[in-house]
MDTraj code that builds the backbone (N, CA, C; nanometers):
import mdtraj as md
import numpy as np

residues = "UNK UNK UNK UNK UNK UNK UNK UNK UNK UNK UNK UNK UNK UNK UNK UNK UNK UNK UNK UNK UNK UNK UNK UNK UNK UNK UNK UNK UNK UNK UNK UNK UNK UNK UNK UNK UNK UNK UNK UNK UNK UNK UNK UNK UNK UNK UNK UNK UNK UNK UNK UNK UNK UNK UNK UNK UNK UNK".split()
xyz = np.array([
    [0.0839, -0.1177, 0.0000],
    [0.0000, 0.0000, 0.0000],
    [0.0886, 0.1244, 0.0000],
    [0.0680, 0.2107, -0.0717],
    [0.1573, 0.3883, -0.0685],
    [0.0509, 0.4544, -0.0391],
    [0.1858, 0.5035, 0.0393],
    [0.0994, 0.6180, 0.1459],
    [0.0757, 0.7321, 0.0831],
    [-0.0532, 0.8026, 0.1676],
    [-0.0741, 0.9005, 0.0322],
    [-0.1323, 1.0284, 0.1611],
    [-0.1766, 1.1413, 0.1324],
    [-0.1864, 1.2352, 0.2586],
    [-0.3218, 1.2701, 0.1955],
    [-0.3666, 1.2374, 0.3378],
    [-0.5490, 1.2902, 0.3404],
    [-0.5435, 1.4166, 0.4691],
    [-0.6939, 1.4813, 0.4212],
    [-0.7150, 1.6280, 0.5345],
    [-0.8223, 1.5301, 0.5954],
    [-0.8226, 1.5828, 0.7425],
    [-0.9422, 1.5679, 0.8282],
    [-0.9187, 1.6914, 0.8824],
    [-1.0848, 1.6638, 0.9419],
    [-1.1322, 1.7562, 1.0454],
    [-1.1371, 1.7060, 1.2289],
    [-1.0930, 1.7044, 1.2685],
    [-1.0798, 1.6451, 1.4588],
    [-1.1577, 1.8097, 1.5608],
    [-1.1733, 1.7195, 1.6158],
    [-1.2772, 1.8567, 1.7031],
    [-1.1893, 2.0021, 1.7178],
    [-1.0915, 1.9736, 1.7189],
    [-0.9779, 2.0643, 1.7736],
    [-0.9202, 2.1236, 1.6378],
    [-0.9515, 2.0898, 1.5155],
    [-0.9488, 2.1740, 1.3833],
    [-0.8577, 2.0578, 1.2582],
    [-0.8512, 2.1274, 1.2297],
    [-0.7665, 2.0271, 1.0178],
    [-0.6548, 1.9597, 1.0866],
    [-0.6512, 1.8594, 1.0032],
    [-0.5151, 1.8142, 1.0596],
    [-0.4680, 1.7609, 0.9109],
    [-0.3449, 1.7147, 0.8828],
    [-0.2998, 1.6301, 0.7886],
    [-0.2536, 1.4636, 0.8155],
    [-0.3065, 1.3735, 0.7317],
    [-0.2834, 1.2671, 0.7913],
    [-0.2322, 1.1651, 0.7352],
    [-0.1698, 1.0694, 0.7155],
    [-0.1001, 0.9804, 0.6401],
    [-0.2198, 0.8275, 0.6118],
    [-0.2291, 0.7931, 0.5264],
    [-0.2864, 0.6874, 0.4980],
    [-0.2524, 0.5503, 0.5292],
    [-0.1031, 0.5529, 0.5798],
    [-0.1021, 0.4001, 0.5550],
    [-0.0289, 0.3980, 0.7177],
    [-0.0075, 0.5028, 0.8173],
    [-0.0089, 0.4482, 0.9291],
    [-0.0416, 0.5572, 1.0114],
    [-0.0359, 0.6293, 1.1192],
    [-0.1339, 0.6650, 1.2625],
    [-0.0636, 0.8329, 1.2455],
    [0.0518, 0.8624, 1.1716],
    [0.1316, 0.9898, 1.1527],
    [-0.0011, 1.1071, 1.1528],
    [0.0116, 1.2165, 1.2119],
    [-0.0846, 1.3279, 1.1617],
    [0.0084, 1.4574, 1.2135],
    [-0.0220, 1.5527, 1.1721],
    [0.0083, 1.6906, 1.2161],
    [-0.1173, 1.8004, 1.1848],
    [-0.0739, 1.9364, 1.2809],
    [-0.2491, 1.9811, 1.2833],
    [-0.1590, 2.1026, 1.1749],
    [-0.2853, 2.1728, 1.1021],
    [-0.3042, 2.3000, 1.0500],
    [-0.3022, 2.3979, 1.0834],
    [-0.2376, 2.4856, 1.0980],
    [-0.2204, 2.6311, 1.1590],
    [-0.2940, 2.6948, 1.1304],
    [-0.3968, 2.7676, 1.1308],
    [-0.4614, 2.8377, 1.0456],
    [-0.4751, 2.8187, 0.9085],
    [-0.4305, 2.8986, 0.7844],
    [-0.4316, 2.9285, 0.6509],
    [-0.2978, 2.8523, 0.6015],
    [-0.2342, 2.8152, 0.7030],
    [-0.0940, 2.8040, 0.6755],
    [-0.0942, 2.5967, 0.6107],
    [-0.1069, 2.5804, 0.4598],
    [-0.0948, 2.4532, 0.4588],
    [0.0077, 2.3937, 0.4260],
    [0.1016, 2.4955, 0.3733],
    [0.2407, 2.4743, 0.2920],
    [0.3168, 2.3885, 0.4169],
    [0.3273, 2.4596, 0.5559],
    [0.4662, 2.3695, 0.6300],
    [0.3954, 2.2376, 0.6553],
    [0.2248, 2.2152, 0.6987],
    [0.1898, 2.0842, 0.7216],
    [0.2041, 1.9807, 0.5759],
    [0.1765, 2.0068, 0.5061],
    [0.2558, 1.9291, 0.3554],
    [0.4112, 1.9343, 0.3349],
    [0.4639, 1.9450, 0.3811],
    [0.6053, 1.9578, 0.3644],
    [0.6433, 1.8824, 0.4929],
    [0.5703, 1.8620, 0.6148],
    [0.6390, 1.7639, 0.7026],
    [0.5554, 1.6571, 0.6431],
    [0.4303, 1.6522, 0.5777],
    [0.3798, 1.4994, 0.5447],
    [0.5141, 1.4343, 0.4403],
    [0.5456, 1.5530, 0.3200],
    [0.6212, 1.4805, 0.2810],
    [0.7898, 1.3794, 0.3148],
    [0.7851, 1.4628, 0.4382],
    [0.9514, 1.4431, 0.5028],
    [0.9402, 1.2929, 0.5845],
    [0.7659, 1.3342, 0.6144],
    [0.7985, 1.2236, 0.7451],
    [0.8373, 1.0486, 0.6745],
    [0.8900, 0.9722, 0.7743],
    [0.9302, 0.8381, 0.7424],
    [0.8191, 0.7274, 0.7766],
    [0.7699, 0.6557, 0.7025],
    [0.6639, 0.5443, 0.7665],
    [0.7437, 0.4187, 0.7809],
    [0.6950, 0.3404, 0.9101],
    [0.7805, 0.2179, 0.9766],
    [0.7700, 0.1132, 0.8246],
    [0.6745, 0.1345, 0.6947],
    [0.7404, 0.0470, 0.6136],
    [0.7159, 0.0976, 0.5138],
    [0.6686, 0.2517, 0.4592],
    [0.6887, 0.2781, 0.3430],
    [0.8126, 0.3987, 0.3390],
    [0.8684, 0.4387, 0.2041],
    [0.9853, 0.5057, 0.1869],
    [0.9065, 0.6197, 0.1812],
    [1.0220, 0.7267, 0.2114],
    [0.9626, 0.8978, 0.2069],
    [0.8874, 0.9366, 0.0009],
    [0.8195, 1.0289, -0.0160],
    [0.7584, 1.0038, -0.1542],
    [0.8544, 1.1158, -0.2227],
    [0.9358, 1.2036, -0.1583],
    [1.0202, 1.3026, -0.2352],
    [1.1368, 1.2592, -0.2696],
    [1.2175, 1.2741, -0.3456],
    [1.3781, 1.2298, -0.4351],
    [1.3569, 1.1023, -0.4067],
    [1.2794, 1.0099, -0.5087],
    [1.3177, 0.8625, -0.5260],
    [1.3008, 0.9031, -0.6664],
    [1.3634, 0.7276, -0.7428],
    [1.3516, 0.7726, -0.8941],
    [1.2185, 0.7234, -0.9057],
    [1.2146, 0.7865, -1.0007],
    [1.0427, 0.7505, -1.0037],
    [0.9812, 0.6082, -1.0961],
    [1.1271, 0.5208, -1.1247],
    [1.1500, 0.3734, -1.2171],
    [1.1296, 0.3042, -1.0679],
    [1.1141, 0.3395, -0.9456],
    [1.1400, 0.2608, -0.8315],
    [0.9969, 0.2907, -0.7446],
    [0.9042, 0.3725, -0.7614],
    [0.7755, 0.3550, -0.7343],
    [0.7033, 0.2241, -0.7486],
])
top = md.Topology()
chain = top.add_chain()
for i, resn in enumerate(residues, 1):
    res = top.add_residue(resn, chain, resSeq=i)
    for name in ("N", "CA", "C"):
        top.add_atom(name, md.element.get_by_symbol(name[0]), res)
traj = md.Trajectory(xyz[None], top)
């Protein structure tokens, strides 16, 4: 399964969340650029990060 980044809503406001394991970070306000930029950084216990791979290795 590849992980892929979904938005929710949690009582406490947006969050960003990873699909294929429990990872989330919340939304600052207006601000969505830094919460997409740690989805992309973060590491999952078995999938690879989705930025600089070749893309023959997807």
């Amino acid at each position: 399964m590849k992980r892929a980044k979904a938005w929710a809503m949690t009582p406490k406001g947006r969050v960003v969340t990873c699909t294929a394991c429990s990872w989330w970070v919340p939304v600052m306000g207006e601000d969505t650029g830094t919460a997409e930029k740690a989805f992309d950084t973060h590491t999952c216990a078995d999938h690879p990060p989705l930025k600089n791979l070749d893309p023959d290795t997807e």
